[in-house]
N, C-alpha and C positions, 0 to 999 in steps of 0.2 A: 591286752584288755579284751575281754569276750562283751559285746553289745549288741550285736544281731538288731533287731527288730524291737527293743523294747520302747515302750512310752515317754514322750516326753510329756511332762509335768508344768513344766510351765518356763517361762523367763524372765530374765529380770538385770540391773544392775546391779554391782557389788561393791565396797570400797578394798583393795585388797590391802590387809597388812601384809607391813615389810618393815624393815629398822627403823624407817621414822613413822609407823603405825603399827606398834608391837601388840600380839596378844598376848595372854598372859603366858609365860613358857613353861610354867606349871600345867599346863592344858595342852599341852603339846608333846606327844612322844615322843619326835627326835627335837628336842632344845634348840637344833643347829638350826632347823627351819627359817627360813626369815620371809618368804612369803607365803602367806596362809588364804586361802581360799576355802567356805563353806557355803552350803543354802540356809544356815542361821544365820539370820540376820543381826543375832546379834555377835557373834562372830565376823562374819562381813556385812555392813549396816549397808541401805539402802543408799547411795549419794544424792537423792536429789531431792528436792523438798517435798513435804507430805500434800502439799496442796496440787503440784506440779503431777503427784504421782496420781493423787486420787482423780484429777481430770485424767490420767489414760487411761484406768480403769472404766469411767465415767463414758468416755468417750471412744474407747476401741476396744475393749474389751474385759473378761471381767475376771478376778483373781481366786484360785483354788487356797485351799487349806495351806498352803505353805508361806503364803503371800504372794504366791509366784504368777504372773502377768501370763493371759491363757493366749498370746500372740507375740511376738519379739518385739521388745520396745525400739522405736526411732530414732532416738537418742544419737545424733551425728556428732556432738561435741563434748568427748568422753576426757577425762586430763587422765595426768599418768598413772595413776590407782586406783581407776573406774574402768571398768570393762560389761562386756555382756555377757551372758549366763544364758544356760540353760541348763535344765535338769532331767535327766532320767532314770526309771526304774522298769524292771524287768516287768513283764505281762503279770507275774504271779504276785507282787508286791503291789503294783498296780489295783487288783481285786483287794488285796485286803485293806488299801487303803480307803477304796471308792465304797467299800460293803463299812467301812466306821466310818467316813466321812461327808458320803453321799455326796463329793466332790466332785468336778469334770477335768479332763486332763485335755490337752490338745488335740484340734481336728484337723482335718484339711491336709495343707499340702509339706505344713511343719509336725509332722505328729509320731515319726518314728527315729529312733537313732540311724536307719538308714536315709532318712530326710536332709538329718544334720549335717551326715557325710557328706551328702552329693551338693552339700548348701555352703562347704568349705569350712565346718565348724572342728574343733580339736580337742578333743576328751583330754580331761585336765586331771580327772583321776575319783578313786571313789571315798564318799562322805557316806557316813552312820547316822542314821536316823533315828530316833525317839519318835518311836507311832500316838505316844499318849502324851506325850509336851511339846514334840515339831522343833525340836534340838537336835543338835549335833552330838551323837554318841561318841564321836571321833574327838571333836573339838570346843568341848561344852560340858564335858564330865569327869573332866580330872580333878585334881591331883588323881597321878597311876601311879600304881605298884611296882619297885627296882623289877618284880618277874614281870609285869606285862610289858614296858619298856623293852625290857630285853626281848621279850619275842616278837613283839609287832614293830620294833621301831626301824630295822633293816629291811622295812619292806612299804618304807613312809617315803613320800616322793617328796620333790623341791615345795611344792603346795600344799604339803600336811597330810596330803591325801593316800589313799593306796591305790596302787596300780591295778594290783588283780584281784579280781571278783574272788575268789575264793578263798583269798587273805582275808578280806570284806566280810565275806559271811561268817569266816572263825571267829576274828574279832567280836561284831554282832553278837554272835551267841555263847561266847565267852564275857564278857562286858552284862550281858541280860540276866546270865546267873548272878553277877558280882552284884550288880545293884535292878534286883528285879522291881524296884518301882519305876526304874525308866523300861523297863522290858515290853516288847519284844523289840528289836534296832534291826533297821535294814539299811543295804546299802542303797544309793544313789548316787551316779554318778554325773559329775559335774562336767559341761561342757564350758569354750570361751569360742566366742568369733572373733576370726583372727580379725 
């Protein structure tokens, strides 16, 4: 996985599917998958109440374009399909989203993928973005093609996800051609604390 120094976006909880939280396996390029991780929410929904959520926002801090929480939630009492997140994106995706969003990303002492690391966090793999809906390009726009299967699906991890940025970015901009109303898709990569 290549992450250097790029941005984090923000964090949040996730509910992960797995066999008894199925997505739908039509929206999955390797079918075999059974647990699925994205920054869609509607792919992995939020677990905790909306009122519970909007006091953290309210009260530590405040949520960018993604929905995603601009500080690491506190959340001590996770059960076993709730985890924590974070998300990040390379400096150059980072601009283009901040120049259409006018949105903020992390400051301080959580703010780079080298933050993460030295914070005990473990890159979970990389998610496809819709810059103009804040969907999953990966996980939120199938049914896919027997060809695209076949070429991206050996290179889709236990979590749905891809490993290497440069899978990420083909995908991306193959996917942007096929259905150019969700175009342009960028990667983001997904963190969990362990």
């Amino acid at each position: 996985m290549l992450y250097d120094n790029d941005r984090i976006m923000g964090f949040d909880l996730r509910v992960v599917r797995d066999a008894d939280n199925p997505w739908f396996p039509e929206y999955l390029l390797r079918e075999d998958v059974k647990t699925v991780v994205s920054v869609d929410p509607l792919v992995c929904p939020i677990p905790i109440s909306e009122q519970t959520r909007r006091s953290q926002i309210d009260n530590r801090s405040k949520e960018n374009f993604f929905g995603l929480l601009m500080s690491p939630p506190q959340i001590s009492t996770l059960g076993p399909h709730e985890f924590k997140i974070a998300v990040s994106i390379s400096e150059e995706v980072h601009i283009k989203f901040t120049e259409k969003f006018s949105a903020p990303s992390t400051s301080g002492s959580l703010s780079t993928t080298s933050d993460l690391i030295s914070d005990g966090w473990i890159p979970l793999g990389y998610d496809v973005i819709d810059i103009n809906r804040l969907i999953s390009g990966l996980l939120n726009c199938g049914p896919y093609s027997v060809e695209l299967k076949e070429r991206f699906a050996p290179h889709i991890n236990r979590f749905g996800l891809f490993d290497e940025l440069s899978i990420a970015k083909k995908y991306a901009e193959i996917r942007g051609i096929e259905i150019p109303a969700h175009s342009p898709f960028y990667p983001a990569l997904l963190w969990k604390k362990p």
